[in-house]
C-alpha positions in Angstrom: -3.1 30.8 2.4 -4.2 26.8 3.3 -1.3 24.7 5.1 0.1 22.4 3.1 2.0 19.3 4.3 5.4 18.5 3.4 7.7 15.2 4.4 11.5 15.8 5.5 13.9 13.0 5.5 17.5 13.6 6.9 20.6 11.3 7.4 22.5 11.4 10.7 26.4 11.7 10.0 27.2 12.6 13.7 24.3 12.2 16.3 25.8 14.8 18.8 23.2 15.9 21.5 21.0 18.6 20.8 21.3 18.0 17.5 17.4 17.4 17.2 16.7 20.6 19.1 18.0 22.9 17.4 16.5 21.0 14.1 13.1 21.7 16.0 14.3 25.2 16.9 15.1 26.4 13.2 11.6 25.0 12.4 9.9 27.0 14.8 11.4 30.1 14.3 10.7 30.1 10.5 6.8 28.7 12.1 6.9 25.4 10.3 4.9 23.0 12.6 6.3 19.3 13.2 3.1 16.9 12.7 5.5 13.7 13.3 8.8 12.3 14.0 10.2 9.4 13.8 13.1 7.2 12.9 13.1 5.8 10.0 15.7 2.8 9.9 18.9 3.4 11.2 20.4 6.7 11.5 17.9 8.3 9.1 14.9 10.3 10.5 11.5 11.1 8.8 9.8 14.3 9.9 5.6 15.4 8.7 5.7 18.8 8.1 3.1 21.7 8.1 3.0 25.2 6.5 1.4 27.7 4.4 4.6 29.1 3.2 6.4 27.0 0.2 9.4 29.5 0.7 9.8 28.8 3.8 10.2 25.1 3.4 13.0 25.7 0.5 14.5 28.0 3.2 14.7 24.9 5.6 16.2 23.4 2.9 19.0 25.2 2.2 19.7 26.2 5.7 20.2 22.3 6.5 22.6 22.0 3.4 25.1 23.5 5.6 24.9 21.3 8.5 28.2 18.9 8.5 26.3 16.4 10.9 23.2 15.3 8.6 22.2 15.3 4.8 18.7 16.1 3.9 18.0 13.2 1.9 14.4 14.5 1.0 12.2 17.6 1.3 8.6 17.2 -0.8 4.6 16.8 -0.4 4.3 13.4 1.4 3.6 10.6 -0.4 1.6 7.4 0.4 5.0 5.6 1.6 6.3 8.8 3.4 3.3 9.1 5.7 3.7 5.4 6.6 7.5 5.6 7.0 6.9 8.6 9.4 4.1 6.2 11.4 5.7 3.0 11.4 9.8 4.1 11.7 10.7 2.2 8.1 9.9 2.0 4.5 8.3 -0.8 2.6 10.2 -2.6 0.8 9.8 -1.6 -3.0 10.6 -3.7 -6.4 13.7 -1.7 -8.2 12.4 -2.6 -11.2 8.9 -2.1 -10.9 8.0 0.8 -8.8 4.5 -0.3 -8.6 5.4 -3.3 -6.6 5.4 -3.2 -2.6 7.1 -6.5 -0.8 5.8 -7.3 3.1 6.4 -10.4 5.3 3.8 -12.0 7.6 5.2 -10.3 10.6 5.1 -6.8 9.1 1.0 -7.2 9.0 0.3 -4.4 10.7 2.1 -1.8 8.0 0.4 -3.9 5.5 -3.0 -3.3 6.8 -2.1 0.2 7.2 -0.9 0.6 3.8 -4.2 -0.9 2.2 -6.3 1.4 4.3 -5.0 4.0 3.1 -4.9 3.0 -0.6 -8.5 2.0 -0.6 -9.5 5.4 0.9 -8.4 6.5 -2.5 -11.5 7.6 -4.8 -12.4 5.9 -8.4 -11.2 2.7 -10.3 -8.0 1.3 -9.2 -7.0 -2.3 -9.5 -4.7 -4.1 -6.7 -3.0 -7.3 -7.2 -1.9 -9.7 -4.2 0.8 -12.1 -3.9 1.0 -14.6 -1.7 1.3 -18.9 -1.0 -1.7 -20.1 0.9 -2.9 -19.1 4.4 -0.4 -16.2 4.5 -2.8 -13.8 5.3 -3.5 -12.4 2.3 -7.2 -12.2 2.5 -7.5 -11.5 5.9 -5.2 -8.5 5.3 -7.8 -6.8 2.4 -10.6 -7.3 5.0 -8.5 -5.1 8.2 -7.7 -3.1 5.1 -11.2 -2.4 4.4 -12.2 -1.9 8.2 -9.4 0.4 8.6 -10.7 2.7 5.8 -14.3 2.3 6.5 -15.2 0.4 3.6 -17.6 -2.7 3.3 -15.8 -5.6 1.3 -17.6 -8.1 -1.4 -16.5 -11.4 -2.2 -16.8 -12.0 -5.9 -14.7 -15.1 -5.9 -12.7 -16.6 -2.4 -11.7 -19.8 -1.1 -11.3 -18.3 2.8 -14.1 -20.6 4.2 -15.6 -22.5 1.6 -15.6 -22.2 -2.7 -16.7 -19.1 -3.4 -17.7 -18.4 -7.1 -20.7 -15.3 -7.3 -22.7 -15.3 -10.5 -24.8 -12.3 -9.4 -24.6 -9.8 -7.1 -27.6 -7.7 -5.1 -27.7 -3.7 -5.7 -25.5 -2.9 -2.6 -23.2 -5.1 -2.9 -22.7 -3.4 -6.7 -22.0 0.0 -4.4 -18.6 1.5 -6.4 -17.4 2.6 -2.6 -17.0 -1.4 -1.8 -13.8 -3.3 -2.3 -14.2 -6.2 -4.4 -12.3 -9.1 -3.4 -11.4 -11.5 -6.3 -9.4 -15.0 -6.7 -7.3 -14.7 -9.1 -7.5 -18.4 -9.9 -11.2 -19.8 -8.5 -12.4 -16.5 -11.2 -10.3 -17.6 -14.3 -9.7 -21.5 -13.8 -13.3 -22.7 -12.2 -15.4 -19.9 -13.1 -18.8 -20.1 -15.2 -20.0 -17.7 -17.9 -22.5 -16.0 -15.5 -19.2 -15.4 -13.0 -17.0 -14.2 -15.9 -19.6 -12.1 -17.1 -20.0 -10.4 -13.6 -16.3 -10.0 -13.2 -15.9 -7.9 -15.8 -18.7 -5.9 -15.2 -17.3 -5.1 -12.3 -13.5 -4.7 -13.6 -15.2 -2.0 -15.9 -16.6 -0.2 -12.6 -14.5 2.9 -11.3 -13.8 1.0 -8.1 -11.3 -0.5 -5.7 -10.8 -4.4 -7.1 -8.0 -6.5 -4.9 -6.9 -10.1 -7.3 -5.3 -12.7 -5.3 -2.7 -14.6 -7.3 -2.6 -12.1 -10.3 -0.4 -13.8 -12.0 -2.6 -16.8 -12.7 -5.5 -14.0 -13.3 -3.1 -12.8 -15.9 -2.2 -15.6 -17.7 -5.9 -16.9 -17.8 -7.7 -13.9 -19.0 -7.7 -11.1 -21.5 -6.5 -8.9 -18.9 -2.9 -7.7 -18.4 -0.6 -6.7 -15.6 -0.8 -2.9 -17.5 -4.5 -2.7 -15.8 -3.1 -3.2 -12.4 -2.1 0.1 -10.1 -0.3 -1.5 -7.4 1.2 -5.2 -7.2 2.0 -6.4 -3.3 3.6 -9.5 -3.0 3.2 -11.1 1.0 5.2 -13.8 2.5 6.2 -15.6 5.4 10.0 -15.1 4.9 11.9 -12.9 2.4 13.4 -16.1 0.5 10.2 -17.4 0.2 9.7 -18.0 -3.3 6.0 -18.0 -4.5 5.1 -20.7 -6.9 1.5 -21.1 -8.0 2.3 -24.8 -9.4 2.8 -26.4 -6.0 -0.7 -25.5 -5.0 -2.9 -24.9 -7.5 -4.2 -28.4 -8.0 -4.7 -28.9 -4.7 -6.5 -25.0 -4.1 -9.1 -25.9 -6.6 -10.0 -28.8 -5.9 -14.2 -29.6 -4.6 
C-alpha cells in the first residue's frame, strides 16, 4: 500500500516534560513516521505525518482524545498552508470572509516566496492576483517565486525597470509552464489593441497568470474576481491600507 502523508495539529494545555516523547513514542509504536515538527504559534504544534495505514492515523486520533494536557485540533491530508505552517512555525494569515485570500507583510517575504513556489508548481490554468502599494516587493516576490519552483517568468505588462507593455510574444515565451506576470493597471489603463489582444490570449491559456493590482484589472476589463484562484494582498505593515487612487496617476505616467 503507498504512504500517504497526513498533517497533525495539537494544542498544548499543560506543557509537562516528556510530553512530546511519549507523543513520538505512540507514533512509533503504531509505525507512523514523523516527517516534521514544529511549533506553530504559541502553544500549538504542527506535526507532517507519513503512513500507509489510514486506520492507524484514526487510531492516533482517538488515542490523543484522551490526553488531558493537549487537544488535537486537526488530523487530515496536508494542505498547501499545513506544509508551510509545519516549515515556517505559523500560518498565513487568511481573509475570514474570503478563503481565497492570503494576507503577508514585507517582513514575512520569505513565507511569501515559499508559498508562491509552491502554488506555481501546481499544473494547468490558475489565475493569481497581487495586492500591494508601490515598491513593496510584489514583483520581486513572483520572480523568487518562480526561481523557487523552477519556472521561467514572462513579463506581459511591468513597470519594475521601465514601461513595459508586450504586443507580441516569441514561441517560448508562449510555453504554458511559464508564469505570466501582468500589471493590472499598465494592461487595462495604457494598453493597445495588439496588448489587449495578447492578454487574453494568454488568460485563455491553461497556465499560471500573477495580476498586480487586480482590482484596477477588475474594474477595467471584462474580467471578474470569479476568474481568480487565489487573491494575496502584501504590505509593509498590517494597518497599511492599500489605495490605488493615491498612485495611479503618478504609476502611469511616461
Amino acid at each position: 500500500m503507498e504512504s500517504k502523508q497526513w498533517y497533525m495539529e495539537y494544542r498544548i494545555h499543560k506543557n509537562r516534560p516528556g510530553l512530546l516523547g511519549d507523543i513520538a513514542s505512540l507514533l512509533g509504536m503504531l509505525e507512523v513516521n514523523i516527517l516534521t515538527i514544529n511549533g506553530v504559534e504559541g502553544e500549538t504544534r504542527g506535526m507532517l505525518l507519513e503512513t500507509d495505514d489510514e486506520e492507524k492515523i484514526q487510531l492516533v486520533g482517538s488515542m490523543l482524545k484522551k490526553v488531558d494536557n493537549i487537544t488535537v485540533l486537526a488530523l487530515r491530508p496536508p494542505k498547501l498552508v499545513d506544509k508551510l505552517a509545519v516549515r515556517h512555525g505559523r500560518y498565513i494569515d487568511r481573509d475570514s470572509d474570503d478563503d481565497k485570500t492570503f494576507r503577508f507583510t514585507r517582513d514575512e517575504l520569505g513565507l511569501l516566496v515559499d508559498f508562491l513556489g509552491e502554488v506555481f508548481k501546481k499544473k494547468g490554468n490558475q489565475v493569481i492576483g497581487l495586492r500591494g502599494m508601490p515598491r513593496v516587493g510584489k514583483t520581486e516576490s513572483i520572480i523568487a517565486g518562480s526561481v523557487c519552483a523552477m519556472k521561467h517568468w514572462t513579463f506581459v505588462s511591468s513597470t519594475l525597470l521601465r514601461q513595459t507593455i508586450r504586443s507580441q510574444l516569441s514561441e517560448d515565451e508562449m510555453n504554458t509552464n511559464n508564469v505570466f506576470i501582468i500589471d493590472g493597471i499598465v494592461s487595462t489603463i495604457r494598453s493597445s489593441e495588439k496588448h489587449y489582444n495578447l492578454l487574453q490570449d494568454i488568460m485563455n491559456m491553461p497556465c499560471t497568470k500573477v495580476i498586480e493590482h487586480p482590482d484596477v484589472f477588475v474594474q477595467e476589463s471584462d474580467y471578474t474576481f470569479d476568474d481568480f484562484d487565489i487573491i494575496i494582498e502584501l504590505r509593509n505593515t498590517w494597518d497599511e491600507e492599500i489605495i490605488y487612487d493615491t498612485f495611479t496617476n503618478a504609476y502611469l505616467e511616461d
